[in-house]
PDB file with SEQRES, HELIX, SHEET and CRYST1 records, atoms N, CA, C and O in Angstrom:
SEQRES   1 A   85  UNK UNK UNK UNK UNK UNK UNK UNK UNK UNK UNK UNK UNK          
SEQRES   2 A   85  UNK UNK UNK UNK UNK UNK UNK UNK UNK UNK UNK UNK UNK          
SEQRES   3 A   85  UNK UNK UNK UNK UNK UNK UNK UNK UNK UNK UNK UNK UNK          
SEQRES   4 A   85  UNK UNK UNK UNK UNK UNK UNK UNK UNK UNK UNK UNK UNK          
SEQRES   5 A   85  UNK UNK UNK UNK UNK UNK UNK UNK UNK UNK UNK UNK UNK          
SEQRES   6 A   85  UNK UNK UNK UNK UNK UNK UNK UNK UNK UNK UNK UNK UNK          
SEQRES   7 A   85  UNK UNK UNK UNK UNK UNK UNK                                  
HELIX    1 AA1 UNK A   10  UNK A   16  1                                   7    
HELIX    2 AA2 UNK A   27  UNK A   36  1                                  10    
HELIX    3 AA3 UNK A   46  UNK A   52  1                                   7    
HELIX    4 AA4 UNK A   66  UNK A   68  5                                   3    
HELIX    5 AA5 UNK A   70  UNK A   76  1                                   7    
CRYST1    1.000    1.000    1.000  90.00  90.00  90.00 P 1           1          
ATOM      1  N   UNK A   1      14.554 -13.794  18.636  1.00  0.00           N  
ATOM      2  CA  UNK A   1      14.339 -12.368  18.470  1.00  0.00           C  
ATOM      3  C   UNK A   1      14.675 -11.678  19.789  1.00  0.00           C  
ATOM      4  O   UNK A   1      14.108 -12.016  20.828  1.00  0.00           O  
ATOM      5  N   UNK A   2      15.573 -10.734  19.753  1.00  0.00           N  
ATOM      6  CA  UNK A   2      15.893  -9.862  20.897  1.00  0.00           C  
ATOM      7  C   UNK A   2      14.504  -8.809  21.756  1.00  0.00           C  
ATOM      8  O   UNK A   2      13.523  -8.378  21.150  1.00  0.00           O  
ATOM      9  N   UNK A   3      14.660  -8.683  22.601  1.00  0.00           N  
ATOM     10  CA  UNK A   3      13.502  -8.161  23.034  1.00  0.00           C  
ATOM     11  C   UNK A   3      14.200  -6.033  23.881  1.00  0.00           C  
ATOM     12  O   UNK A   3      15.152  -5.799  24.625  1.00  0.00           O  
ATOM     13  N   UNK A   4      13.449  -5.317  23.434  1.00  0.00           N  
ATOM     14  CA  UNK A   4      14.224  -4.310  23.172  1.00  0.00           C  
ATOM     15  C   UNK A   4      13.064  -3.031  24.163  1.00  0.00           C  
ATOM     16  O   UNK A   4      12.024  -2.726  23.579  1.00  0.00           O  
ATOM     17  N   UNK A   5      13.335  -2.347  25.651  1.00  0.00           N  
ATOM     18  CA  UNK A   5      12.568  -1.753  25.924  1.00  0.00           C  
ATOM     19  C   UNK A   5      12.940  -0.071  25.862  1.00  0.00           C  
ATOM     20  O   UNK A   5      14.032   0.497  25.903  1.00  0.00           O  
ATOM     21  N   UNK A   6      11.760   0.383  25.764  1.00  0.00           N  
ATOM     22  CA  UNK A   6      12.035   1.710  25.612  1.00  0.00           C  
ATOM     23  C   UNK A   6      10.968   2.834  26.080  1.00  0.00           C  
ATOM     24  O   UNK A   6       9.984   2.334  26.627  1.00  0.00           O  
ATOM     25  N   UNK A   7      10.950   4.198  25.987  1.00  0.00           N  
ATOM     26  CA  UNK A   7      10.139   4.998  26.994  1.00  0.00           C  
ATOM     27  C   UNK A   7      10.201   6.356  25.327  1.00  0.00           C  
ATOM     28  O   UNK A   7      11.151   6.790  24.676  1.00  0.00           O  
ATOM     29  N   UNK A   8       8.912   6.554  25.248  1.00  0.00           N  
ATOM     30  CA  UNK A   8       8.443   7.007  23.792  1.00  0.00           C  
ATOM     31  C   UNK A   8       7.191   8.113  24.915  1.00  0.00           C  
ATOM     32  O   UNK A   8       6.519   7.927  25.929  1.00  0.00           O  
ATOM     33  N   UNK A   9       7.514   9.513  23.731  1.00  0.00           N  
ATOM     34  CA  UNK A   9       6.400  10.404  24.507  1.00  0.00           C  
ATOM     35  C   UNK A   9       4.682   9.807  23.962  1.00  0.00           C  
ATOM     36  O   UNK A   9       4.200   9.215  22.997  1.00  0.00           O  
ATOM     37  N   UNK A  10       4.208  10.410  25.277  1.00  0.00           N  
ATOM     38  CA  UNK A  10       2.491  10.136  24.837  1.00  0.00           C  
ATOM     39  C   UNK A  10       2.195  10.683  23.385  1.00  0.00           C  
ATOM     40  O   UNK A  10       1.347  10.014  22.793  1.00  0.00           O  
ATOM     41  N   UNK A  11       2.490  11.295  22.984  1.00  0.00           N  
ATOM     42  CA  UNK A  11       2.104  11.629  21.393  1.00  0.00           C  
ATOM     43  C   UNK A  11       2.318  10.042  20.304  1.00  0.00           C  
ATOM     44  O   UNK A  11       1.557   9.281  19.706  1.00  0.00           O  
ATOM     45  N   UNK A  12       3.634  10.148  20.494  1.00  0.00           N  
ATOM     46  CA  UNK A  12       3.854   8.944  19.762  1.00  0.00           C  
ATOM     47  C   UNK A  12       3.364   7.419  20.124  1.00  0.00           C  
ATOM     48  O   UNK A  12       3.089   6.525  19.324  1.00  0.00           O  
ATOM     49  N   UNK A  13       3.340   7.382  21.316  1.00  0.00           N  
ATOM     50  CA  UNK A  13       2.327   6.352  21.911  1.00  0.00           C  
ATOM     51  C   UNK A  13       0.979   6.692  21.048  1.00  0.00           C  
ATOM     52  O   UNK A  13       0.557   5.972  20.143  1.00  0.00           O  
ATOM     53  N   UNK A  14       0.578   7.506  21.338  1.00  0.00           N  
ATOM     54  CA  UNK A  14      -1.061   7.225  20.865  1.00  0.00           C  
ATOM     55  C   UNK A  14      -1.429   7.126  18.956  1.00  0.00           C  
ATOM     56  O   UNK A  14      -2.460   6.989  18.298  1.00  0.00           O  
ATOM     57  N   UNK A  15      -0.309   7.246  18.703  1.00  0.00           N  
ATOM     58  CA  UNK A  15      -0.116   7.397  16.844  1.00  0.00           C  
ATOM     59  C   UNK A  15       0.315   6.172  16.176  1.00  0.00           C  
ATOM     60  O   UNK A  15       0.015   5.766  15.053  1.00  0.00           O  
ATOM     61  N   UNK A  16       1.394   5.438  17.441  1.00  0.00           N  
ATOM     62  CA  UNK A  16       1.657   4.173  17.276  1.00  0.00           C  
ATOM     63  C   UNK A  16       0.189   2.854  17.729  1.00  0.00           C  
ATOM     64  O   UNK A  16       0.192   1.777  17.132  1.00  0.00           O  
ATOM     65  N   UNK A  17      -0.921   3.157  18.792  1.00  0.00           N  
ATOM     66  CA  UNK A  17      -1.985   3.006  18.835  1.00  0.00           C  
ATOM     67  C   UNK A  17      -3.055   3.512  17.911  1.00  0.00           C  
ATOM     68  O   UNK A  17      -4.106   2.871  17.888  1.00  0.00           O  
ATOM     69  N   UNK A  18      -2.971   4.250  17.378  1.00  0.00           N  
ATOM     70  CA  UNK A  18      -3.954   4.354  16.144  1.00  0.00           C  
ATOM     71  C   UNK A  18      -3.726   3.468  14.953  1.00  0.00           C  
ATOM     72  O   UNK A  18      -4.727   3.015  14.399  1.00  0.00           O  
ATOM     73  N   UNK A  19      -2.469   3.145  14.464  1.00  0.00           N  
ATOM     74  CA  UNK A  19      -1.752   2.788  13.306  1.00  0.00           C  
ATOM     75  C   UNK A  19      -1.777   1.248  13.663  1.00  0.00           C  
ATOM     76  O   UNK A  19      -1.350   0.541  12.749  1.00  0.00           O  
ATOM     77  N   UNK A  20      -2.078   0.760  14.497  1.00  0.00           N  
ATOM     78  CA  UNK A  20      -2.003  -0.669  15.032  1.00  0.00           C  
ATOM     79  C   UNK A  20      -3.580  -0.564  14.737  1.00  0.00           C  
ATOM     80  O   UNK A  20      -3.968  -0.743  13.582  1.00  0.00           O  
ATOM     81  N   UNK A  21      -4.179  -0.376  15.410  1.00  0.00           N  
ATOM     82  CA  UNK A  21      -5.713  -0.625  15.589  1.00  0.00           C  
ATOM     83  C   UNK A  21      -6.615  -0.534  13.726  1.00  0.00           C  
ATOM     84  O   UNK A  21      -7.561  -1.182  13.278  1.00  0.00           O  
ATOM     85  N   UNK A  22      -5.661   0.685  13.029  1.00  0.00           N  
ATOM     86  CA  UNK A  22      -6.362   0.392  12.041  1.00  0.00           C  
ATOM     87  C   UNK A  22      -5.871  -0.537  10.753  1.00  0.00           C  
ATOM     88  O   UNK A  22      -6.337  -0.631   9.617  1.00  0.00           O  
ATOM     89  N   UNK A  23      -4.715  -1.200  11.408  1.00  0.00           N  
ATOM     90  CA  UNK A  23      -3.893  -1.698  10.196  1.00  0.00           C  
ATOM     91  C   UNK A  23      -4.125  -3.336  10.759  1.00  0.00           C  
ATOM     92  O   UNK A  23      -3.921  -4.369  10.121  1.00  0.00           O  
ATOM     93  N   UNK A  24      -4.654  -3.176  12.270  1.00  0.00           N  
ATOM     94  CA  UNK A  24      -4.652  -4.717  12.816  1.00  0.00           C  
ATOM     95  C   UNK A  24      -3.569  -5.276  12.994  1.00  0.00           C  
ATOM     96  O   UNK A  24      -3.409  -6.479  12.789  1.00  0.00           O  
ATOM     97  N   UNK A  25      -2.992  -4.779  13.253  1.00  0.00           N  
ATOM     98  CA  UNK A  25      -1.176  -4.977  13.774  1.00  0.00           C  
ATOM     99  C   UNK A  25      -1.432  -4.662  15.270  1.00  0.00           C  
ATOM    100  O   UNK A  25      -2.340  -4.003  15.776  1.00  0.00           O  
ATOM    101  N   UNK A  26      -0.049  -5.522  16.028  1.00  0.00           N  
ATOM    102  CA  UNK A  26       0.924  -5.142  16.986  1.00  0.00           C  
ATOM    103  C   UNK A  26       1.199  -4.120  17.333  1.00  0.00           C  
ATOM    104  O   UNK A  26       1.163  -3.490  16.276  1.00  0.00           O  
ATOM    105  N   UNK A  27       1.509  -3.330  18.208  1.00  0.00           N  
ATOM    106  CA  UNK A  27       2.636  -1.921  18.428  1.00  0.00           C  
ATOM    107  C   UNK A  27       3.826  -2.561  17.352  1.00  0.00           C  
ATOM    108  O   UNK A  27       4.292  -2.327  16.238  1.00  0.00           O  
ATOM    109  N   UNK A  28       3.985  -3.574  18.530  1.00  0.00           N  
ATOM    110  CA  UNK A  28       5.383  -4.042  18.551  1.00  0.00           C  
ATOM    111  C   UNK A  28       5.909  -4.101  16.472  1.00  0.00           C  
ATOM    112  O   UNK A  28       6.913  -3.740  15.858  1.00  0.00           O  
ATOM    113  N   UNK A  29       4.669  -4.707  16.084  1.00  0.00           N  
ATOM    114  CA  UNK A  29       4.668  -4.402  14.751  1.00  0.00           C  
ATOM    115  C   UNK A  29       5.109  -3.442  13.684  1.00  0.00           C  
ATOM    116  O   UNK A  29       5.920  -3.426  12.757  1.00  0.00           O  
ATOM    117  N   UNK A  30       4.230  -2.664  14.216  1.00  0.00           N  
ATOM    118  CA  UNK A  30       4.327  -1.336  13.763  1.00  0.00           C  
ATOM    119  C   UNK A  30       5.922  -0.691  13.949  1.00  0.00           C  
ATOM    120  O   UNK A  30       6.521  -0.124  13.036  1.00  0.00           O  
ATOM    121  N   UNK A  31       6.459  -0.903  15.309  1.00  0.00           N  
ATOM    122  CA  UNK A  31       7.380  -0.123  15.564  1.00  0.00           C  
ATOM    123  C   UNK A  31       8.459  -1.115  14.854  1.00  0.00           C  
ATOM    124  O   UNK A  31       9.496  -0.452  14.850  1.00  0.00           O  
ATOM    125  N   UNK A  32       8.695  -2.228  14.323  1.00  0.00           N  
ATOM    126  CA  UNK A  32       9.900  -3.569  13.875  1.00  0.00           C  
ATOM    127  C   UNK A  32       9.436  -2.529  12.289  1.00  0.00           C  
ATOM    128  O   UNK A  32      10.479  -2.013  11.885  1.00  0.00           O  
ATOM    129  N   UNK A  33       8.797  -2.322  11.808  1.00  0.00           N  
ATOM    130  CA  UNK A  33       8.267  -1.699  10.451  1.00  0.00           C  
ATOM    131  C   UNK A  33       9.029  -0.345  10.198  1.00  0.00           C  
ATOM    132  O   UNK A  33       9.914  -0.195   9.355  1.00  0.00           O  
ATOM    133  N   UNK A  34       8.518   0.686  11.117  1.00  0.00           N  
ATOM    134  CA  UNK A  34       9.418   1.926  10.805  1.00  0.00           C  
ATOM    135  C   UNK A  34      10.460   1.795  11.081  1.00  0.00           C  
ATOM    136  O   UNK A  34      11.306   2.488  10.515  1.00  0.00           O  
ATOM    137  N   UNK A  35      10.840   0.839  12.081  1.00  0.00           N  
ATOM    138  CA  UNK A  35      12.536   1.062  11.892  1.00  0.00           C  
ATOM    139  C   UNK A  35      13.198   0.479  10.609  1.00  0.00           C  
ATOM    140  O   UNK A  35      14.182   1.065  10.157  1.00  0.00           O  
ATOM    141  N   UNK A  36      12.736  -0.604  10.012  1.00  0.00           N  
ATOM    142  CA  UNK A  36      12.925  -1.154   8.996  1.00  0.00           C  
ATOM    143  C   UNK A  36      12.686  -0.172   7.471  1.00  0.00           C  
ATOM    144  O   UNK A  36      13.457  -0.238   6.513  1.00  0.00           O  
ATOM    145  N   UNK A  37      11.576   0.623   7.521  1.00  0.00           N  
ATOM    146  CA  UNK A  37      11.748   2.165   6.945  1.00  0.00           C  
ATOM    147  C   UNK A  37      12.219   2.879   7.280  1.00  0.00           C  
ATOM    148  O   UNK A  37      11.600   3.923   7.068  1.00  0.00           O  
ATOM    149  N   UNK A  38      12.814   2.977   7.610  1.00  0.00           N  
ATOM    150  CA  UNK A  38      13.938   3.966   8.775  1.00  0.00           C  
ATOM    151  C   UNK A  38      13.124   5.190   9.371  1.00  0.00           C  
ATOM    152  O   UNK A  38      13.252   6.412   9.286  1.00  0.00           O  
ATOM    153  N   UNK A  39      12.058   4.178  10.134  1.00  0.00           N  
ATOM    154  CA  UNK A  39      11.156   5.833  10.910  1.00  0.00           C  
ATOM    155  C   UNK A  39       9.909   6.388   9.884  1.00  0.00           C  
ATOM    156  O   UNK A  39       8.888   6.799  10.434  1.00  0.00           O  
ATOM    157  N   UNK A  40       9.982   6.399   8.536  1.00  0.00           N  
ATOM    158  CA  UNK A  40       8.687   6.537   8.022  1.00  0.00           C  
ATOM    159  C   UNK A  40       7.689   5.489   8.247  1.00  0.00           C  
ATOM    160  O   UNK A  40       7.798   4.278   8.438  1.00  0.00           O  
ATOM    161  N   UNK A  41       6.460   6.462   8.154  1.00  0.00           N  
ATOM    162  CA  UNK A  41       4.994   5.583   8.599  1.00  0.00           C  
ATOM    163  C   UNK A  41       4.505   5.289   7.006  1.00  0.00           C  
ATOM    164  O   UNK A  41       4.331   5.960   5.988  1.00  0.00           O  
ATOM    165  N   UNK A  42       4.404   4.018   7.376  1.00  0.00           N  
ATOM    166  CA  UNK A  42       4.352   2.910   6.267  1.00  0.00           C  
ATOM    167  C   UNK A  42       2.954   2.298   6.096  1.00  0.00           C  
ATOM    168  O   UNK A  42       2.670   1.636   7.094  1.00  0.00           O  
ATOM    169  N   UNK A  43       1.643   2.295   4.838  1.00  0.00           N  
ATOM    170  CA  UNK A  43       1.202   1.845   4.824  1.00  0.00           C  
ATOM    171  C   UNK A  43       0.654   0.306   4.911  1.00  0.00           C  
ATOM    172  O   UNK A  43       1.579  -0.362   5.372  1.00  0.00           O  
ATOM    173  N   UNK A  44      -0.770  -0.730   4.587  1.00  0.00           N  
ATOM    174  CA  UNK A  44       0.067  -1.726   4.184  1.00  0.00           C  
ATOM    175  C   UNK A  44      -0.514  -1.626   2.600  1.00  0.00           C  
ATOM    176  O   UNK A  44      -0.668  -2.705   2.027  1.00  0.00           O  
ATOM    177  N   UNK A  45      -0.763  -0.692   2.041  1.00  0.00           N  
ATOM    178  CA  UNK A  45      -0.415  -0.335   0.329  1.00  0.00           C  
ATOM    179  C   UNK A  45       0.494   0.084  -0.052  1.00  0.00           C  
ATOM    180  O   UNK A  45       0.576   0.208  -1.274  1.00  0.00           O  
ATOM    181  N   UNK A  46       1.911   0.617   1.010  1.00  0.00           N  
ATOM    182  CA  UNK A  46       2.646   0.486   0.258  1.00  0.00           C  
ATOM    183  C   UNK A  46       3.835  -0.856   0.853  1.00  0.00           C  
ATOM    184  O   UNK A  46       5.021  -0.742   0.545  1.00  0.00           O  
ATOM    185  N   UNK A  47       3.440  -1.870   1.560  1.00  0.00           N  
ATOM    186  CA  UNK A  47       3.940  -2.942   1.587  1.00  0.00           C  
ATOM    187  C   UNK A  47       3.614  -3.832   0.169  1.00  0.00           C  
ATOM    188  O   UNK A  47       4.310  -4.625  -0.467  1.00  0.00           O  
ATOM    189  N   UNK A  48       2.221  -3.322  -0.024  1.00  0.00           N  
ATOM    190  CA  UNK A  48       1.803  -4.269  -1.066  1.00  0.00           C  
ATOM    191  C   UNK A  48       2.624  -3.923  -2.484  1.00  0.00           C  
ATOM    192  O   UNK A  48       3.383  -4.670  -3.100  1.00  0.00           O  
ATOM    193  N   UNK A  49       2.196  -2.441  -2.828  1.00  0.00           N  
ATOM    194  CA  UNK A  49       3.492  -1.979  -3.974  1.00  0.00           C  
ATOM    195  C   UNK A  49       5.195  -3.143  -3.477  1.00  0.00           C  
ATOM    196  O   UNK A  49       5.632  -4.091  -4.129  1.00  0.00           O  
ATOM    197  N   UNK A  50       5.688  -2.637  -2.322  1.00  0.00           N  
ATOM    198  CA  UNK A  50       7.155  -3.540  -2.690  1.00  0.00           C  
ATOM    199  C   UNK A  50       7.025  -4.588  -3.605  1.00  0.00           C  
ATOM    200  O   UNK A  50       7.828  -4.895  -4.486  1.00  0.00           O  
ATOM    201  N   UNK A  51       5.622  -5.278  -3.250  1.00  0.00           N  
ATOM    202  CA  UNK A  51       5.623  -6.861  -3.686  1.00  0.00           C  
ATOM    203  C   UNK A  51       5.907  -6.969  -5.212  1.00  0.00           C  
ATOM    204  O   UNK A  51       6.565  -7.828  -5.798  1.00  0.00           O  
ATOM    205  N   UNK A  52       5.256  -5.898  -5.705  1.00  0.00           N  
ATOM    206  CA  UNK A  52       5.343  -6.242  -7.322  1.00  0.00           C  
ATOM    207  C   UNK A  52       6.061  -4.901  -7.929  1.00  0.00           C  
ATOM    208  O   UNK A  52       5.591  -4.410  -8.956  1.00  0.00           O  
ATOM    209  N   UNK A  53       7.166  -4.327  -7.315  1.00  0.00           N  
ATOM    210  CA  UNK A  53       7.657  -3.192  -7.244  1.00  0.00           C  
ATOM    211  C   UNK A  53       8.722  -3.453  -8.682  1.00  0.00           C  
ATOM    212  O   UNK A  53       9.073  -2.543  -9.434  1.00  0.00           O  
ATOM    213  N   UNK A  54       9.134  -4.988  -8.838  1.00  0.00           N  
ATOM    214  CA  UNK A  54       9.934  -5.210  -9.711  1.00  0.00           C  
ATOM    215  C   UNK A  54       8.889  -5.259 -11.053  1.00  0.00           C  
ATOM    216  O   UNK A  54       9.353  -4.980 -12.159  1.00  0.00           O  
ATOM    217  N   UNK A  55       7.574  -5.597 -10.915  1.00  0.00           N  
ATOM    218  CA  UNK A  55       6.810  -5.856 -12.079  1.00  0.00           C  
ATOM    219  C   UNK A  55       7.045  -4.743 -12.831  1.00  0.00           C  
ATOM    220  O   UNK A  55       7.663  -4.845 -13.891  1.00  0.00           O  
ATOM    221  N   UNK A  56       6.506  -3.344 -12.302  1.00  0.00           N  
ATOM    222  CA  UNK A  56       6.131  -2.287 -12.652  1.00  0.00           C  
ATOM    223  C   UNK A  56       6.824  -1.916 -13.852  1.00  0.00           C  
ATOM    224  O   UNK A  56       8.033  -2.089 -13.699  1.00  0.00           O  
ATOM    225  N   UNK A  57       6.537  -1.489 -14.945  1.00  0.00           N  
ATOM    226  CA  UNK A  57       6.679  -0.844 -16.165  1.00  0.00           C  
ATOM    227  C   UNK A  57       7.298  -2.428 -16.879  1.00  0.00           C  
ATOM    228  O   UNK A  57       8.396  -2.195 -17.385  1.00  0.00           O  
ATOM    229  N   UNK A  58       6.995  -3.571 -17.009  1.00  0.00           N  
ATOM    230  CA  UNK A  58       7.530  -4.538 -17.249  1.00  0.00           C  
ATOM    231  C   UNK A  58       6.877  -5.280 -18.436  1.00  0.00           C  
ATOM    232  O   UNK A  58       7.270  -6.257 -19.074  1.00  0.00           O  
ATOM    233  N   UNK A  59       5.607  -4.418 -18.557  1.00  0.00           N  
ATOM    234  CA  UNK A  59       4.582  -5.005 -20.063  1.00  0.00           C  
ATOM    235  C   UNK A  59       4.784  -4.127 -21.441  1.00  0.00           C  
ATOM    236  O   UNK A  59       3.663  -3.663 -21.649  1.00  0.00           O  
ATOM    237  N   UNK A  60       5.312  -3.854 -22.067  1.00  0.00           N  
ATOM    238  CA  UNK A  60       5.984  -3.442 -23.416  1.00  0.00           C  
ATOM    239  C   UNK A  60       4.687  -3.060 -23.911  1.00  0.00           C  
ATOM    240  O   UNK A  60       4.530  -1.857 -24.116  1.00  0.00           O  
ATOM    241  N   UNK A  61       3.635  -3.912 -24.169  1.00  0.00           N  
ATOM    242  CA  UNK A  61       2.328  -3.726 -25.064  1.00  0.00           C  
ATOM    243  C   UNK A  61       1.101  -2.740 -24.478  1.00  0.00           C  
ATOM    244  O   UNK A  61       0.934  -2.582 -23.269  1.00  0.00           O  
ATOM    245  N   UNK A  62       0.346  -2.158 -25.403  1.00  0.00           N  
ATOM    246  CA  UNK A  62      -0.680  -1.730 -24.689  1.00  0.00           C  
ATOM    247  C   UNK A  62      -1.024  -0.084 -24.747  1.00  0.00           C  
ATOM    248  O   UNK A  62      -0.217   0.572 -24.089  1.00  0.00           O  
ATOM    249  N   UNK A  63      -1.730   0.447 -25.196  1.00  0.00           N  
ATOM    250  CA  UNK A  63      -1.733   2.165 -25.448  1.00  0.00           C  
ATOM    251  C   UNK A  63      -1.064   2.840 -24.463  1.00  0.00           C  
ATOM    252  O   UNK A  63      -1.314   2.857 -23.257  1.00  0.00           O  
ATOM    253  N   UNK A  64       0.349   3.743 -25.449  1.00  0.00           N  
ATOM    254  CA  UNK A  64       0.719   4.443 -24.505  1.00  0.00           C  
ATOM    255  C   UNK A  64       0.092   5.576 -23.429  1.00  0.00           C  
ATOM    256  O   UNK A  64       0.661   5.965 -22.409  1.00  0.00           O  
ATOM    257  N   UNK A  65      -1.452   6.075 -24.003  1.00  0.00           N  
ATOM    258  CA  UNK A  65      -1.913   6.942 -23.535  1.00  0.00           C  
ATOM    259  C   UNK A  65      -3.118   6.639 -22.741  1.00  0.00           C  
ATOM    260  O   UNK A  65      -4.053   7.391 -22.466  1.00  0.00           O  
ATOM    261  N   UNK A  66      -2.917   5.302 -22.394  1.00  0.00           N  
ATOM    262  CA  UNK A  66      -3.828   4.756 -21.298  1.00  0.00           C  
ATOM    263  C   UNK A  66      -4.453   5.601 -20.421  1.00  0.00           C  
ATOM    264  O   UNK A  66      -5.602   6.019 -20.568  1.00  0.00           O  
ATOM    265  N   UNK A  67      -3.541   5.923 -19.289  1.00  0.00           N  
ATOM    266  CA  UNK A  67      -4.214   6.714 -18.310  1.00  0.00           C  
ATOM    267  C   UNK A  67      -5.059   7.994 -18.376  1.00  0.00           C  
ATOM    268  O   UNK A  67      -5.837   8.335 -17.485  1.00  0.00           O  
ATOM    269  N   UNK A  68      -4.783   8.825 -19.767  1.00  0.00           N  
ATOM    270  CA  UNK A  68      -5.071   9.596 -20.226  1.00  0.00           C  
ATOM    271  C   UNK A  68      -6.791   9.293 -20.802  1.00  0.00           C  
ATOM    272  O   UNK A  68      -7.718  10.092 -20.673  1.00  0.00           O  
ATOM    273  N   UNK A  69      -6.857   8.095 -21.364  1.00  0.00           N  
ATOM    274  CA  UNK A  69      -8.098   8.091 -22.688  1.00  0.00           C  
ATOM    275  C   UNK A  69      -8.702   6.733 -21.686  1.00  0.00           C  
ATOM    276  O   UNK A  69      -9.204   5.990 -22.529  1.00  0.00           O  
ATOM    277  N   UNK A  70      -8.822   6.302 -20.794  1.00  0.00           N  
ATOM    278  CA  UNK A  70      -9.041   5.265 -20.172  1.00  0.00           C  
ATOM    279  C   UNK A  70     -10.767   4.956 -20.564  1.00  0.00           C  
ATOM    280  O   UNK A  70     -11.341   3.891 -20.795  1.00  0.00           O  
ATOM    281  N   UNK A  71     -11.214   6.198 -20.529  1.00  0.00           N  
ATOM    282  CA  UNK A  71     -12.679   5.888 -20.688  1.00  0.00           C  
ATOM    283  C   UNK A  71     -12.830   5.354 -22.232  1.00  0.00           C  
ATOM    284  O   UNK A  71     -13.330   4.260 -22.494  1.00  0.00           O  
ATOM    285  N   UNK A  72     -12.449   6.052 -22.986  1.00  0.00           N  
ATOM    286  CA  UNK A  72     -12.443   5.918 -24.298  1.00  0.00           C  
ATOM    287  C   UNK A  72     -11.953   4.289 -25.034  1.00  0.00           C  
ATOM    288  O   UNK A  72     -12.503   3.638 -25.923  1.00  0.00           O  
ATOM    289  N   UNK A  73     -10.659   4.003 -24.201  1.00  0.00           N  
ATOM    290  CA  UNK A  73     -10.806   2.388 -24.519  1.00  0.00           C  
ATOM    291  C   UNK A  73     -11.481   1.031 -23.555  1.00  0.00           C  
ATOM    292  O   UNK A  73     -11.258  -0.172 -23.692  1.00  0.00           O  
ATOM    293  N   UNK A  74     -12.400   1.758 -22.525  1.00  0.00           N  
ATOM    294  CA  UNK A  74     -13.250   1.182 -22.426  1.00  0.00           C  
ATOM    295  C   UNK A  74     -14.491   0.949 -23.103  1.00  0.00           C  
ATOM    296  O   UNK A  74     -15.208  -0.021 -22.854  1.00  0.00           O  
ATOM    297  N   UNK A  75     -14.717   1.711 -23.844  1.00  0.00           N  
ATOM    298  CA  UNK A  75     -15.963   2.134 -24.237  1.00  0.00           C  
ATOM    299  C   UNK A  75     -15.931   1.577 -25.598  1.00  0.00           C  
ATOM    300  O   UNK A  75     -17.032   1.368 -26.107  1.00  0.00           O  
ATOM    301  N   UNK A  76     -14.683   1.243 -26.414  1.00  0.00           N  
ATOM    302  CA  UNK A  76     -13.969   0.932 -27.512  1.00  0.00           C  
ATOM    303  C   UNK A  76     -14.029  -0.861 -27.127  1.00  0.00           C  
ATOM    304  O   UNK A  76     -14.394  -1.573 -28.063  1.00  0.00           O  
ATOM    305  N   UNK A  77     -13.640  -1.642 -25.633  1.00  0.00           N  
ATOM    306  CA  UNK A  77     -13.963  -2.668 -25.551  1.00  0.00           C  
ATOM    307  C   UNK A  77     -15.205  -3.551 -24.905  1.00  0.00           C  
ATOM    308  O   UNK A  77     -15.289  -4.736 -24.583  1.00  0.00           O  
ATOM    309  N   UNK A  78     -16.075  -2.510 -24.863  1.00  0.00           N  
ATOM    310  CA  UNK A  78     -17.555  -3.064 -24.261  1.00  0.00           C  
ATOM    311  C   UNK A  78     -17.547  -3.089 -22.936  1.00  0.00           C  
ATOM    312  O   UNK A  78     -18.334  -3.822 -22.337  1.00  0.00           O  
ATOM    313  N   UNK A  79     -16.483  -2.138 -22.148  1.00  0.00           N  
ATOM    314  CA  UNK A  79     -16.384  -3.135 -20.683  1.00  0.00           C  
ATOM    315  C   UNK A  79     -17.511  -2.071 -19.675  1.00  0.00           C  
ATOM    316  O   UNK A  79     -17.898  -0.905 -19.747  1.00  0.00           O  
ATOM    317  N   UNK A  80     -17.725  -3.168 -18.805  1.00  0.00           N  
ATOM    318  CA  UNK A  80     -18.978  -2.799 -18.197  1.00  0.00           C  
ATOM    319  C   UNK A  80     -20.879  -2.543 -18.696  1.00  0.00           C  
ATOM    320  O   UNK A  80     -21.888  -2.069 -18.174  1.00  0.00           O  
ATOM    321  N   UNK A  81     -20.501  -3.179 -19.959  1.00  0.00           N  
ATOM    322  CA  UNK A  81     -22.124  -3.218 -20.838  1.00  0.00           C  
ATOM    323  C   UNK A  81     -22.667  -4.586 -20.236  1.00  0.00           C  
ATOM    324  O   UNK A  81     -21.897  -5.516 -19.995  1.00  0.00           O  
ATOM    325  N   UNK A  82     -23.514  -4.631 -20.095  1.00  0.00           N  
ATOM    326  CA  UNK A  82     -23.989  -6.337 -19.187  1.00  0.00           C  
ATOM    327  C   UNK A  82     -24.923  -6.619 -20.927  1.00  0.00           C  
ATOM    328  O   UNK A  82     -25.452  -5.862 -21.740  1.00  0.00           O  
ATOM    329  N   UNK A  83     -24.685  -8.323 -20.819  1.00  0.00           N  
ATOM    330  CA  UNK A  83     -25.334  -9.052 -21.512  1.00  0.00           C  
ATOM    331  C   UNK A  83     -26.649  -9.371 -21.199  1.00  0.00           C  
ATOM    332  O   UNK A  83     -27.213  -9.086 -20.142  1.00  0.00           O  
ATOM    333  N   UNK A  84     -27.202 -10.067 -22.295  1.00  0.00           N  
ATOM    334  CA  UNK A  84     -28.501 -10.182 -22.038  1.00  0.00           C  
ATOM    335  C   UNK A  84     -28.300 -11.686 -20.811  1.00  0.00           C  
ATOM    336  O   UNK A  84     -27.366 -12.485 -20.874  1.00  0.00           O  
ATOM    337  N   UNK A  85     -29.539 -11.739 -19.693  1.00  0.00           N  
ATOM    338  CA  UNK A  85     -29.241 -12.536 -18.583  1.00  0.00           C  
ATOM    339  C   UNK A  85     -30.491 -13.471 -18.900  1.00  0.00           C  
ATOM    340  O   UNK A  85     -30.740 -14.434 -18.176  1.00  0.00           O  
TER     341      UNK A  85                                                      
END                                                                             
């Protein structure tokens, strides 16, 4: 790996230190990342989306109006009623 130095204003220093500290990353991390987004600040939820980015819309079955009535077919499959213990 090439090693690459550079001189970045205090603003961006301290944004690139926030984004490390709460993501538990590197600078160095962080900064191999946006360039690889070309400069957008990148979660790691939406690293995690890439992962299954191909899944998405890939299940055919299932109420189209899901997101819409969500409570309603919960409530239709018992979920979250606790059994007797």
């Amino acid at each position: 790996m090439q090693t690459l130095v550079l001189r970045i204003p205090d603003d961006l220093a301290r944004e690139l230190e926030t984004e490390a500290k709460e993501n538990h990353l590197t600078k160095s991390e962080i900064v191999r990342r946006r360039l690889i987004a070309g400069g957008r600040r990148i979660s790691e939820n939406n690293i995690g989306f890439d992962l299954i980015a191909d899944l998405v819309g890939t299940i055919e079955t299932g109420p189209v109006d899901m997101s819409n009535r969500k409570k309603n077919y919960l409530k239709t499959t018992g979920y979250g009623k606790s059994g007797h213990r």
